[in-house]
N, CA and C atoms as an extended XYZ file, in Angstrom:
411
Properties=species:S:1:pos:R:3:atomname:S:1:resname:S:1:resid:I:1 pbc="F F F"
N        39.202      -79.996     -111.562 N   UNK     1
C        38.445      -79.222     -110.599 CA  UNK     1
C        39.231      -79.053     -109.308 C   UNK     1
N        39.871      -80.178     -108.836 N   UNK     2
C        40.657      -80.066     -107.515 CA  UNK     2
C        41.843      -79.485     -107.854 C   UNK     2
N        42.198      -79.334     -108.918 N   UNK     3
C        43.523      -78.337     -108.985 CA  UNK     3
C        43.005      -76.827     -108.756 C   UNK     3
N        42.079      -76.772     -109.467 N   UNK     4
C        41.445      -74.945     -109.209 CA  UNK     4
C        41.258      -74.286     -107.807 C   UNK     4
N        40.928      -75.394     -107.485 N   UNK     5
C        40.636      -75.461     -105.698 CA  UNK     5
C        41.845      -75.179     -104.933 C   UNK     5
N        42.498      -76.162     -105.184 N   UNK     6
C        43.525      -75.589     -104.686 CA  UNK     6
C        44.549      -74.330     -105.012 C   UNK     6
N        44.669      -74.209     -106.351 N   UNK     7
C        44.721      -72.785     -106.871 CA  UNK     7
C        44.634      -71.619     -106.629 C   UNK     7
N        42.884      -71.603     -105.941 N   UNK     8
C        42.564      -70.481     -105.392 CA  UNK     8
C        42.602      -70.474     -104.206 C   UNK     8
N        42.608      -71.348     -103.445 N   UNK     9
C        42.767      -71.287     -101.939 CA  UNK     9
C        44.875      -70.810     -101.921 C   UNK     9
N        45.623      -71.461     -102.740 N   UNK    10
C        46.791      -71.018     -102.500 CA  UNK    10
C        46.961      -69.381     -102.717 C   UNK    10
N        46.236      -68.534     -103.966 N   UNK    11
C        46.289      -67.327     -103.999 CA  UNK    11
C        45.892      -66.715     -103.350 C   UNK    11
N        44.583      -66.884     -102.616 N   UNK    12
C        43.765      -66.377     -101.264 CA  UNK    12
C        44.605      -66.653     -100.367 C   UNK    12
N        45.561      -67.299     -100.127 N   UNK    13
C        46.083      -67.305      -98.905 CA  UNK    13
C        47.711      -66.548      -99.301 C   UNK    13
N        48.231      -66.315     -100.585 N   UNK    14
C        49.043      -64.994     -100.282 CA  UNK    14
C        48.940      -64.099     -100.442 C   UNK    14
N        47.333      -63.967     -100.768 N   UNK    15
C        47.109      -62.301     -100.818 CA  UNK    15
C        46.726      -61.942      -99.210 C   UNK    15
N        46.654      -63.072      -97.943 N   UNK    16
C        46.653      -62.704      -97.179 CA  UNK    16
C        48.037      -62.537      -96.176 C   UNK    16
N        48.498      -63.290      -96.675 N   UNK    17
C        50.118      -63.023      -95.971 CA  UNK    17
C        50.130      -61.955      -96.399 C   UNK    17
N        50.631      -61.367      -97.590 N   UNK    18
C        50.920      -60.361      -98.311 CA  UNK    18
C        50.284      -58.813      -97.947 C   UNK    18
N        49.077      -59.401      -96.974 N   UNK    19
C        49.006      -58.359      -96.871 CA  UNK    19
C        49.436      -56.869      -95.363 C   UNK    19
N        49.323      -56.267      -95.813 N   UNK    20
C        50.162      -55.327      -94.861 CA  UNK    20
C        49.222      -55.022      -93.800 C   UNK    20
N        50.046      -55.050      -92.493 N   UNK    21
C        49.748      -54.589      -91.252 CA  UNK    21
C        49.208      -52.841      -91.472 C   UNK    21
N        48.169      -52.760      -90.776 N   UNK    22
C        47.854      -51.095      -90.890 CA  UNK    22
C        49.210      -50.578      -90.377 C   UNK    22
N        49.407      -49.187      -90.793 N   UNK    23
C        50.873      -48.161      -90.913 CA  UNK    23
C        50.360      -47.600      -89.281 C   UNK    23
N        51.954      -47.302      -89.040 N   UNK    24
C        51.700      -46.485      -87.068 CA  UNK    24
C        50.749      -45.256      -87.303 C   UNK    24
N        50.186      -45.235      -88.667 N   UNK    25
C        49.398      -43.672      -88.477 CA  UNK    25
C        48.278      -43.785      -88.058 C   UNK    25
N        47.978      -45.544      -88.200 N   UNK    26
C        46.374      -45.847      -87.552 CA  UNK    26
C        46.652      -45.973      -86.277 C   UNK    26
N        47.763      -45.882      -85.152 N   UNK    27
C        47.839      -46.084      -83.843 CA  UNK    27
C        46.988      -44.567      -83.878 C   UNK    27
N        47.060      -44.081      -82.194 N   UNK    28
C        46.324      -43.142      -82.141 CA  UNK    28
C        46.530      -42.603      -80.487 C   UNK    28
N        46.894      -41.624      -79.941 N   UNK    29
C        47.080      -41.643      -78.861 CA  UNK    29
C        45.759      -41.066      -77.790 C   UNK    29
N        45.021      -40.732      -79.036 N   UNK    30
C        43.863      -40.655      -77.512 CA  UNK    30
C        43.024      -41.266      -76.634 C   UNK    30
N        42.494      -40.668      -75.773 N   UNK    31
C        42.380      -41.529      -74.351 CA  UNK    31
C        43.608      -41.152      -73.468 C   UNK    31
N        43.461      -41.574      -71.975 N   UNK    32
C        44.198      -41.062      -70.973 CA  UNK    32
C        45.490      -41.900      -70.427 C   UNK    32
N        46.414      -41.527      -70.285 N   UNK    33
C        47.727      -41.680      -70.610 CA  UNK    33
C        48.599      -41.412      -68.653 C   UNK    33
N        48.986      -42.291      -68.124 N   UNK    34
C        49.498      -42.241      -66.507 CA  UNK    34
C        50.770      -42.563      -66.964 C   UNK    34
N        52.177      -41.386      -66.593 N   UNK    35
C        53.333      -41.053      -66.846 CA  UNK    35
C        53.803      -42.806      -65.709 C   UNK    35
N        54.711      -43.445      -66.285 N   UNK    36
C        55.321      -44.943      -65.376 CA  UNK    36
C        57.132      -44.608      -65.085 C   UNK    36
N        57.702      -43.663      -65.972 N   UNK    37
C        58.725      -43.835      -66.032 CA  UNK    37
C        59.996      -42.884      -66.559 C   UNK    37
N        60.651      -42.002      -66.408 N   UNK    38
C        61.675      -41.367      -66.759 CA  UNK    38
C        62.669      -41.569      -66.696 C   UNK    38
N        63.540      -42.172      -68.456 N   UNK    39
C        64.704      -42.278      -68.578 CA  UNK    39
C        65.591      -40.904      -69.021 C   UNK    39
N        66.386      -40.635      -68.277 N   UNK    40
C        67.271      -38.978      -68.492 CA  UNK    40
C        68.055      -39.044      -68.646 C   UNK    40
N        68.917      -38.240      -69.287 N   UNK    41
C        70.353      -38.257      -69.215 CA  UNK    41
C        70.445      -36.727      -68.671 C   UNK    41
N        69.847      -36.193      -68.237 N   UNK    42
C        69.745      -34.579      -67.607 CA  UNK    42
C        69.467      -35.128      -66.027 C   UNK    42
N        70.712      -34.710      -65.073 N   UNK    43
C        70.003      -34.651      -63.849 CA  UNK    43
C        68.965      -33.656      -63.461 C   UNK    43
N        67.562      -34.028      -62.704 N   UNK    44
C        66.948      -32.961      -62.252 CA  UNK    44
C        66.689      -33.070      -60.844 C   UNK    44
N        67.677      -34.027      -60.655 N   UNK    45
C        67.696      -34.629      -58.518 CA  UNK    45
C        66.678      -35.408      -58.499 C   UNK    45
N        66.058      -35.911      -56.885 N   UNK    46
C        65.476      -36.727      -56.973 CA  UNK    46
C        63.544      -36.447      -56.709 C   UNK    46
N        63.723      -35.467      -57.411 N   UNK    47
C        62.080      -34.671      -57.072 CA  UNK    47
C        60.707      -35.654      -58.215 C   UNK    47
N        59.872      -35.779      -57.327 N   UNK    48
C        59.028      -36.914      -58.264 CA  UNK    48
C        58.237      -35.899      -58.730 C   UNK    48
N        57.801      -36.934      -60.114 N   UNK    49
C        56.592      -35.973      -60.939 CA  UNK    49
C        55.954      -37.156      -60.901 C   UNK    49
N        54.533      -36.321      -61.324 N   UNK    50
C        53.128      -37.493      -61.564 CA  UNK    50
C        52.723      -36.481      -62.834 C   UNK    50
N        52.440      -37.490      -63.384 N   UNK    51
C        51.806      -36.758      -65.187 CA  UNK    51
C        50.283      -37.626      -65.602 C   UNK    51
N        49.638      -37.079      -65.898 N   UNK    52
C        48.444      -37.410      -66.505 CA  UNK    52
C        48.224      -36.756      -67.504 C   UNK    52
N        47.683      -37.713      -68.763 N   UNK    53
C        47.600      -36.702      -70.038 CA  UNK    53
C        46.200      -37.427      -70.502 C   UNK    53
N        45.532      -36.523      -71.317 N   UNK    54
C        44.175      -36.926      -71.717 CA  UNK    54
C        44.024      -36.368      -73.011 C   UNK    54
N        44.549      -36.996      -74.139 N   UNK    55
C        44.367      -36.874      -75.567 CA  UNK    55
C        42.827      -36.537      -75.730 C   UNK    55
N        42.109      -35.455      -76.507 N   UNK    56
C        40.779      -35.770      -76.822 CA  UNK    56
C        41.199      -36.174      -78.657 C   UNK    56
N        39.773      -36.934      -78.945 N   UNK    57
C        39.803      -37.070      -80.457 CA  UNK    57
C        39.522      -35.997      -81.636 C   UNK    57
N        39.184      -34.807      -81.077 N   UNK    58
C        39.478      -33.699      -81.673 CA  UNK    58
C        40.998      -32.648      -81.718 C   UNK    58
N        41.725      -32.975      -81.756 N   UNK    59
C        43.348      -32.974      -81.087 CA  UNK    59
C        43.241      -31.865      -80.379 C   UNK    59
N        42.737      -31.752      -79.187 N   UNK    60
C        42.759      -31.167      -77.766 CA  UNK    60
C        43.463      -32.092      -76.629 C   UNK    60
N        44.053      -31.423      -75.836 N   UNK    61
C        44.478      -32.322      -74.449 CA  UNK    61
C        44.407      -31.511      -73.394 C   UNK    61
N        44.666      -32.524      -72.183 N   UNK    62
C        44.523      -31.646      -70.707 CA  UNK    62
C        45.753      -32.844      -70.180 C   UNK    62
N        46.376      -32.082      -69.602 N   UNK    63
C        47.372      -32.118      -69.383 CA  UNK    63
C        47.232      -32.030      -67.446 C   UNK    63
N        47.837      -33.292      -66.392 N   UNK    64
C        47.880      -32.890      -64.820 CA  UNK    64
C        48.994      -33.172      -64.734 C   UNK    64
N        49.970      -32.197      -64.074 N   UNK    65
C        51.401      -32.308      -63.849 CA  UNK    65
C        51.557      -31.857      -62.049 C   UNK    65
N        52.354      -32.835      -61.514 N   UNK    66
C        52.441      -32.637      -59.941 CA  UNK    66
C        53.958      -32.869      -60.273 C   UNK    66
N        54.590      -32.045      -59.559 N   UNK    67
C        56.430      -32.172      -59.266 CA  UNK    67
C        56.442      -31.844      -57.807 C   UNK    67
N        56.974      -32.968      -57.073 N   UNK    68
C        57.685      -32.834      -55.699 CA  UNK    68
C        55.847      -33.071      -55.381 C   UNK    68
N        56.111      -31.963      -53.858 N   UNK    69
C        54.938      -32.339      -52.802 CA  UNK    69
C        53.619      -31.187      -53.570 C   UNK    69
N        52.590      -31.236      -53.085 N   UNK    70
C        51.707      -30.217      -53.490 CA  UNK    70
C        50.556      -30.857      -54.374 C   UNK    70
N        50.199      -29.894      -55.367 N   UNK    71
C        48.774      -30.097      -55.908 CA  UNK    71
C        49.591      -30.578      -57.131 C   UNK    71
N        48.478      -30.841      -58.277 N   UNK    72
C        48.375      -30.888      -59.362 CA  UNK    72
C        48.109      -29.702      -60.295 C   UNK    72
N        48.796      -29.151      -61.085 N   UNK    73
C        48.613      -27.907      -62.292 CA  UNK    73
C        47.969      -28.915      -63.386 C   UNK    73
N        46.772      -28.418      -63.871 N   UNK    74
C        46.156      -28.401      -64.793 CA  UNK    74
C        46.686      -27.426      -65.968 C   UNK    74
N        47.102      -28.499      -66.924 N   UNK    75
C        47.230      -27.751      -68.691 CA  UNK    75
C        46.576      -28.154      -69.815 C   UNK    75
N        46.095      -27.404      -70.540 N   UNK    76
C        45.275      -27.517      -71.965 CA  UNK    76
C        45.791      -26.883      -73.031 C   UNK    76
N        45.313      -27.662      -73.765 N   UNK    77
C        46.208      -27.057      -75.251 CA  UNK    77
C        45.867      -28.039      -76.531 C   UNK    77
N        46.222      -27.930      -77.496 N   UNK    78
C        46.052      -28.858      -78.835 CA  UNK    78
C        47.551      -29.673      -79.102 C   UNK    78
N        47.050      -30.833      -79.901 N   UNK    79
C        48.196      -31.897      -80.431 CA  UNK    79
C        47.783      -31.990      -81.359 C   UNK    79
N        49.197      -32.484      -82.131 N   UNK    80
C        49.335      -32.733      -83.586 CA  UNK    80
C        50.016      -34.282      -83.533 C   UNK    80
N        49.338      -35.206      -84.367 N   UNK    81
C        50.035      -36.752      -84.303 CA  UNK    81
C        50.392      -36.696      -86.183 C   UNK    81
N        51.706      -36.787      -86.466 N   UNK    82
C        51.947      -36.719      -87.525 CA  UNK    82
C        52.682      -38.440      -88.454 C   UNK    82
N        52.559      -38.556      -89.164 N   UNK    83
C        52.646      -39.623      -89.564 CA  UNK    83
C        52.897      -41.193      -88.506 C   UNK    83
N        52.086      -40.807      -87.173 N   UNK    84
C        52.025      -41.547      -86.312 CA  UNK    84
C        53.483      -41.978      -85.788 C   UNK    84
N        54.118      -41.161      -85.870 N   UNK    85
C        55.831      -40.911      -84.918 CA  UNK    85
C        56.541      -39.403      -84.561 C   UNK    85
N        55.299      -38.975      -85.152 N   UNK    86
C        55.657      -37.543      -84.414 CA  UNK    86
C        54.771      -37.035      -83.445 C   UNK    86
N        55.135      -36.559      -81.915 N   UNK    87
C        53.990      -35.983      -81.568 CA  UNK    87
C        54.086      -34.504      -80.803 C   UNK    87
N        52.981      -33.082      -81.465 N   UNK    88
C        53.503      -32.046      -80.964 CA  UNK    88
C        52.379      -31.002      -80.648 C   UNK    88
N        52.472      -30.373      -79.901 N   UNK    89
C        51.770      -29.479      -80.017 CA  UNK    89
C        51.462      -28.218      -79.408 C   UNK    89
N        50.172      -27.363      -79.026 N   UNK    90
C        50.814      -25.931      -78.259 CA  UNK    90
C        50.066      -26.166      -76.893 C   UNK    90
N        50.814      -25.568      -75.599 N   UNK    91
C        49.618      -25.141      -74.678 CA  UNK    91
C        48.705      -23.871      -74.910 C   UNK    91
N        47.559      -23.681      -74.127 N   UNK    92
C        46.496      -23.074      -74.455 CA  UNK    92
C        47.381      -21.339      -74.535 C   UNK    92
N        48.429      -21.093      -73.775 N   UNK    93
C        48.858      -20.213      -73.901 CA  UNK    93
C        50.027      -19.564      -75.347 C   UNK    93
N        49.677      -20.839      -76.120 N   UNK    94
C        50.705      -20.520      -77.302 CA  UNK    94
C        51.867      -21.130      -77.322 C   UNK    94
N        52.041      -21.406      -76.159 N   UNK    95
C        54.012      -21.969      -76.179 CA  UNK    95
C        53.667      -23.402      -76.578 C   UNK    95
N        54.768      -23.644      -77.796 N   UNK    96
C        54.714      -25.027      -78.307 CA  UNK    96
C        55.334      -25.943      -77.469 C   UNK    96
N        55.180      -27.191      -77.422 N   UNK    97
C        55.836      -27.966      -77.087 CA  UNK    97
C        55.964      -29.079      -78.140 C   UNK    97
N        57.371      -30.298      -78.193 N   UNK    98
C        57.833      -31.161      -78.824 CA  UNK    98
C        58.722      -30.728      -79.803 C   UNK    98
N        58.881      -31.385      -80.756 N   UNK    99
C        58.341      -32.685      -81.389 CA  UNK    99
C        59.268      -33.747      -80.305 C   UNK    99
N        57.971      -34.656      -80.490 N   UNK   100
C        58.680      -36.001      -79.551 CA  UNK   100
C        58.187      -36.979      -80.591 C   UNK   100
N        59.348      -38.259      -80.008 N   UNK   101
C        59.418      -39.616      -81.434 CA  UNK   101
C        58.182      -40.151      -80.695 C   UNK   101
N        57.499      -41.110      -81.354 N   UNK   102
C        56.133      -41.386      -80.254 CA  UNK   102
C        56.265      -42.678      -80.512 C   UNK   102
N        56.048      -43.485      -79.806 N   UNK   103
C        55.755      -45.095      -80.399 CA  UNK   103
C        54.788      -45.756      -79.053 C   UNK   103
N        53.725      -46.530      -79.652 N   UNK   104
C        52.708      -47.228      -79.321 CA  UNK   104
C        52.599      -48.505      -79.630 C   UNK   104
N        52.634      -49.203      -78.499 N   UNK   105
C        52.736      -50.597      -78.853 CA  UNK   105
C        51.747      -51.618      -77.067 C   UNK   105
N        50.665      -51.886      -77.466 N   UNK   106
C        50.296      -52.701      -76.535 CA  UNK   106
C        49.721      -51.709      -75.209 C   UNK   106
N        48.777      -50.788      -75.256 N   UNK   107
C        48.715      -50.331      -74.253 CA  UNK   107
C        49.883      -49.413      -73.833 C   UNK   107
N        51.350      -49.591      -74.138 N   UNK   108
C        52.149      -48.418      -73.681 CA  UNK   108
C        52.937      -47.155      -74.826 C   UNK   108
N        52.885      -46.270      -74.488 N   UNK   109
C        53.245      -45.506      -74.927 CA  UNK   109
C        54.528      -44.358      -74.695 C   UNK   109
N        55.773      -44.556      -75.436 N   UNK   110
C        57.255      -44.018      -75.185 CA  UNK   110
C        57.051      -42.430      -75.866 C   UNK   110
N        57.838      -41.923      -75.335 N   UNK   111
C        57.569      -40.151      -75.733 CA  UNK   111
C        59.236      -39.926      -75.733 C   UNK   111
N        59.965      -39.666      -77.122 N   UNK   112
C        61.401      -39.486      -76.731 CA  UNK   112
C        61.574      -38.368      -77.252 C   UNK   112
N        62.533      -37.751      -76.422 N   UNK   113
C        63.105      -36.191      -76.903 CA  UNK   113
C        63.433      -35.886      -77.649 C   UNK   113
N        63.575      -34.425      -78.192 N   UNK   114
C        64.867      -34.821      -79.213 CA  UNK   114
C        65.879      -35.038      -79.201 C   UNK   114
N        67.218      -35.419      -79.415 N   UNK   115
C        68.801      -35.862      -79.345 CA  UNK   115
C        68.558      -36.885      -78.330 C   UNK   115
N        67.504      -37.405      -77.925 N   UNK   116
C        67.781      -38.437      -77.130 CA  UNK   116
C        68.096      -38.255      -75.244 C   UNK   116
N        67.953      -36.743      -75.090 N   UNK   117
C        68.172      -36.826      -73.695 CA  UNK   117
C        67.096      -36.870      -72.826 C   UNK   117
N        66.002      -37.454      -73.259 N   UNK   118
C        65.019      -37.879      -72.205 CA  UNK   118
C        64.251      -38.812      -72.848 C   UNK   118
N        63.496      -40.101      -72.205 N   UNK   119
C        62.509      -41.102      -73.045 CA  UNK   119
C        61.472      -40.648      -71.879 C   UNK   119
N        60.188      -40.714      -71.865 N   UNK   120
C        59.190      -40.790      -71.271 CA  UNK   120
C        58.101      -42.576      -71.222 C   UNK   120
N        57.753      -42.659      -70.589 N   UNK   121
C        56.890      -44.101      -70.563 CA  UNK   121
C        55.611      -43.875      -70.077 C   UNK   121
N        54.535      -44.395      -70.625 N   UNK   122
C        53.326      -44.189      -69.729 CA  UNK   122
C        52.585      -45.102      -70.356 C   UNK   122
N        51.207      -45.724      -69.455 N   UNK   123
C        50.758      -46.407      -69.706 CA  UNK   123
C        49.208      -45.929      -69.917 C   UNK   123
N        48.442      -46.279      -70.578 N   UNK   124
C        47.086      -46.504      -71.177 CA  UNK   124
C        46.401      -46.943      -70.102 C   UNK   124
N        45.163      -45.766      -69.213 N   UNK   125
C        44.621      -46.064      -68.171 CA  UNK   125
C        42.876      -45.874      -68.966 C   UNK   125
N        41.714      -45.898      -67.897 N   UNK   126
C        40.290      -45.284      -67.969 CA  UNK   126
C        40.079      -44.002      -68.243 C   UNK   126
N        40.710      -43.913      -66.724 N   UNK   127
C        40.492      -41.940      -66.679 CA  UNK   127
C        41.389      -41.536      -65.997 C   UNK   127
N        41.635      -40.091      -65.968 N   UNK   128
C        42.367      -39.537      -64.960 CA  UNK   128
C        41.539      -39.515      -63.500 C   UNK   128
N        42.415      -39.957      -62.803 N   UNK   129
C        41.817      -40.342      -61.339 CA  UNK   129
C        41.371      -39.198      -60.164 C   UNK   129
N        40.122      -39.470      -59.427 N   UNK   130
C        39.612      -38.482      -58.799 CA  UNK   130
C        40.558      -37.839      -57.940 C   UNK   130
N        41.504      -37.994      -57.340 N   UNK   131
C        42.837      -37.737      -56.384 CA  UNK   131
C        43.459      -36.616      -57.342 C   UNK   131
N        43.330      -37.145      -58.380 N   UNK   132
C        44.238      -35.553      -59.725 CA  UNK   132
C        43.311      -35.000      -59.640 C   UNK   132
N        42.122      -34.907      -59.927 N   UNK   133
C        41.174      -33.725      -60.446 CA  UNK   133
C        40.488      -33.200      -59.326 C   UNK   133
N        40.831      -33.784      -58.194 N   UNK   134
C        40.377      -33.321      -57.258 CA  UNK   134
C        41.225      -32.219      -56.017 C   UNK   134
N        42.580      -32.611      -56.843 N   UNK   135
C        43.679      -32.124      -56.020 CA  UNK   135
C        44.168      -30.677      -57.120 C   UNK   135
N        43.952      -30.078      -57.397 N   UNK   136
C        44.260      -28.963      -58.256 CA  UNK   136
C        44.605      -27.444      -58.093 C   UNK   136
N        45.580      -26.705      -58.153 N   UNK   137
C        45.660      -25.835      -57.860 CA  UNK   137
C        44.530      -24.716      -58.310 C   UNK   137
């Protein structure tokens, strides 16, 4: 009897090792997204951007982009998350944007170019903040 026991507690326990971590396709990027960081290999001088992105779960986004001094531009458009490392999609006006490599890990989220000449960083916030939506062209 105590051999069975142990038997099955040893198989129950490598069918749990064994078993697999959900695939990056269950990550998921929606919810609202505050730009932390731009690695470039393109100079664009030293003009700051502020980015806010707001994935909806119907693959819609809104998009707040501020460069240099001034307001915030509001953009909308749809995304596509493809085998959870691709991420792409159009603004409301048709023009595509991406594909970018995507990776999610812990609250942050990397957005890399293609060939590698830009990484993006941002972090996993509440909401987009009243100062963006309030500041809008």
């Amino acid at each position: 009897m105590m051999k069975k026991i142990v038997l099955v507690s040893a198989v129950a326990l490598a069918l749990c090792a064994c078993r697999k971590a959900a695939p990056d396709s269950a990550k998921s990027v929606e919810g609202v997204w505050e730009l932390t960081a731009v690695a470039t290999r393109v100079s664009v001088g030293s003009v700051e951007v502020s980015v806010y992105m707001d994935f909806a779960a119907g693959g819609g986004f809104t998009l707040y982009q501020k460069i240099g001094e001034g307001r915030y531009t509001r953009f909308t458009g749809t995304y596509n998350l493809s085998g959870g490392e691709v991420l792409s999609g159009a603004y409301s006006d048709g023009k595509a944007w991406g594909p970018y490599g995507i990776a999610i890990d812990d609250g942050t989220m990397s957005l890399s170019a293609p060939g590698g000449l830009e990484t993006d960083t941002y972090r996993k916030i509440d909401a987009v903040p009243d100062f963006v939506t309030g500041n809008l062209y």
